[in-house]
Legacy VTK file of the C-alpha trace (Angstrom):
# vtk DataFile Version 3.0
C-alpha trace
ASCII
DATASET POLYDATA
POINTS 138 float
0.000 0.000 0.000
1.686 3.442 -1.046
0.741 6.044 1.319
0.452 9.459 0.154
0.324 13.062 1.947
-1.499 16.245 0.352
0.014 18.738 0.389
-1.156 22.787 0.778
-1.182 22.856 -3.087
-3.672 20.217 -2.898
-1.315 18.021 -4.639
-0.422 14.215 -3.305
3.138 13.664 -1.951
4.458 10.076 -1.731
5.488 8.999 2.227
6.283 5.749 2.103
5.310 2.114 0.624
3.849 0.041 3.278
3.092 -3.928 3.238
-0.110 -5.097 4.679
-0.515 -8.189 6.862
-1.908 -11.389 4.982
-2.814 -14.541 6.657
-4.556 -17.925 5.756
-6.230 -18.329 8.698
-8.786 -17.410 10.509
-8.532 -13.958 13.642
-8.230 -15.406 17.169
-11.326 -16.546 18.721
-12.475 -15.039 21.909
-13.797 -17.771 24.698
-15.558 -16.211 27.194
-15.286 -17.919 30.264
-18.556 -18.635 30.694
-18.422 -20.256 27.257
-15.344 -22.244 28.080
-17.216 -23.777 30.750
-19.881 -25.063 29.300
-17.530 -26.285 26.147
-15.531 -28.368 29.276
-18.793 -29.887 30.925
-19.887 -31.131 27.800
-18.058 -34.599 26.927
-19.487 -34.389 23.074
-17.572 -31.284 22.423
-14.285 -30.791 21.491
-12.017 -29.790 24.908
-8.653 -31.197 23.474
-6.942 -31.749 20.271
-3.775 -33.626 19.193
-1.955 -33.238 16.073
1.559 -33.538 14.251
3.433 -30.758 12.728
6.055 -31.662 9.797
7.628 -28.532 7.830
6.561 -29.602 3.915
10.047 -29.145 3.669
11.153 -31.593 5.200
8.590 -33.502 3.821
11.379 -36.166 2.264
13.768 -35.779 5.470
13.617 -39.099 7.004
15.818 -37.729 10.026
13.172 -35.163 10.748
10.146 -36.783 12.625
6.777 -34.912 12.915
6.278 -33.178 15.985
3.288 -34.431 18.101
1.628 -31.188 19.806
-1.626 -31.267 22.255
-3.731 -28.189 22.940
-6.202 -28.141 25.289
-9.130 -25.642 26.333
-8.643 -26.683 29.985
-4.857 -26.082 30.883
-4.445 -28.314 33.996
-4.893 -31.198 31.367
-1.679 -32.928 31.362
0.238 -33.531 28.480
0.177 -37.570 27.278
2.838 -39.374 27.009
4.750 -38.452 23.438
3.109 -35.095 23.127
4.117 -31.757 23.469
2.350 -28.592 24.847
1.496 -26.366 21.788
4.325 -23.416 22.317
2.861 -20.087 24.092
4.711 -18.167 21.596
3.263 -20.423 18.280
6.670 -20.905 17.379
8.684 -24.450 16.717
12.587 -24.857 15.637
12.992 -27.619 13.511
16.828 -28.296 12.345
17.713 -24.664 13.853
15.005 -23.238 11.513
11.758 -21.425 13.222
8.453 -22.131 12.127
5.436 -20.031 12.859
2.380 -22.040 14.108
-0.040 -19.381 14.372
-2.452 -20.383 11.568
-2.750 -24.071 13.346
-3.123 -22.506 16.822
-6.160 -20.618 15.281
-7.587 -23.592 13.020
-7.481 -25.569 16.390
-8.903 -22.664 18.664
-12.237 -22.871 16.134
-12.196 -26.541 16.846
-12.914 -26.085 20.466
-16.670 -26.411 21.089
-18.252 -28.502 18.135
-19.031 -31.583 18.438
-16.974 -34.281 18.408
-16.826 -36.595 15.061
-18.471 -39.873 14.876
-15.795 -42.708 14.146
-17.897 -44.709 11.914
-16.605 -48.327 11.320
-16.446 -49.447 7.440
-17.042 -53.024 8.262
-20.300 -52.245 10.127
-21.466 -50.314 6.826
-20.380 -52.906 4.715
-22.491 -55.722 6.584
-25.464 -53.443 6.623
-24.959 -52.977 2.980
-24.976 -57.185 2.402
-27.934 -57.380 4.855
-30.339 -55.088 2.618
-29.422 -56.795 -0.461
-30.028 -60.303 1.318
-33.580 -58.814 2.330
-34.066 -57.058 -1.085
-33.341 -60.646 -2.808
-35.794 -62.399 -0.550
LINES 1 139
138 0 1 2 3 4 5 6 7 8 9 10 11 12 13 14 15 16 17 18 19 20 21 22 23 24 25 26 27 28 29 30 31 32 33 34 35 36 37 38 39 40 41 42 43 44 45 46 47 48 49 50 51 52 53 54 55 56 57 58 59 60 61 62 63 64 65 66 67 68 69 70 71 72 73 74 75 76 77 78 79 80 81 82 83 84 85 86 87 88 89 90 91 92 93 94 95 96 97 98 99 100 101 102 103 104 105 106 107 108 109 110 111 112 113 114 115 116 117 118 119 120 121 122 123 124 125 126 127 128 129 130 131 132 133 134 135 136 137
């Protein structure tokens, strides 16, 4: 973004060029703590979510493992075994390079409060499917 003065002449003088911020992701979400409350008393919400972070790359790098982070909407959680508290400052060195985990902090702060996924078995389906086309055939 160029920004520009005008001048007493009514004419525009050039200040300075100026970069705005861009992001992928979405702003930080506000929890009230009333509304973090009722997100933690309710086992069919999300409260707590595990993920890996890999740098793409590194992608190919056999040496570099992904990183197994846990955030959590209730901080006296404990960390499991294997896991690591998302960083307080978003921010992960991989092979002395910093990455910025902002954009996953935020994906995962929007997480917090729906409801939790159904695991559906493909087996189960799969038998129901056979079933109905036993009955259909009778």
């Amino acid at each position: 973004m160029d920004i520009f003065e005008i001048g007493a002449d009514n004419k525009l003088k050039f200040i300075k060029t100026k970069r705005l911020f861009n992001a992928d992701y979405p702003p930080q979400r506000e929890i009230s703590d009333a509304e973090k409350e009722a997100i933690l008393a309710d086992e069919k919400l999300i409260r707590m979510v595990k993920t890996e972070f890999k740098p793409f790359e590194f992608a190919n790098d056999e040496s570099v493992k992904p990183v197994k982070l846990q955030i959590s909407l209730d901080n006296s959680v404990p960390v499991e075994e294997g896991y690591i508290a998302f960083p307080e400052d978003n921010t992960i060195e991989i092979k002395g390079k910093k990455f910025d985990l902002t954009g996953m902090r935020r994906h995962v702060e929007w997480m917090f409060g729906r409801p939790i996924p159904k695991v559906e078995e493909e087996t189960s389906n799969e038998e129901d499917i056979k079933e109905e086309k036993v009955e259909e055939n009778k």
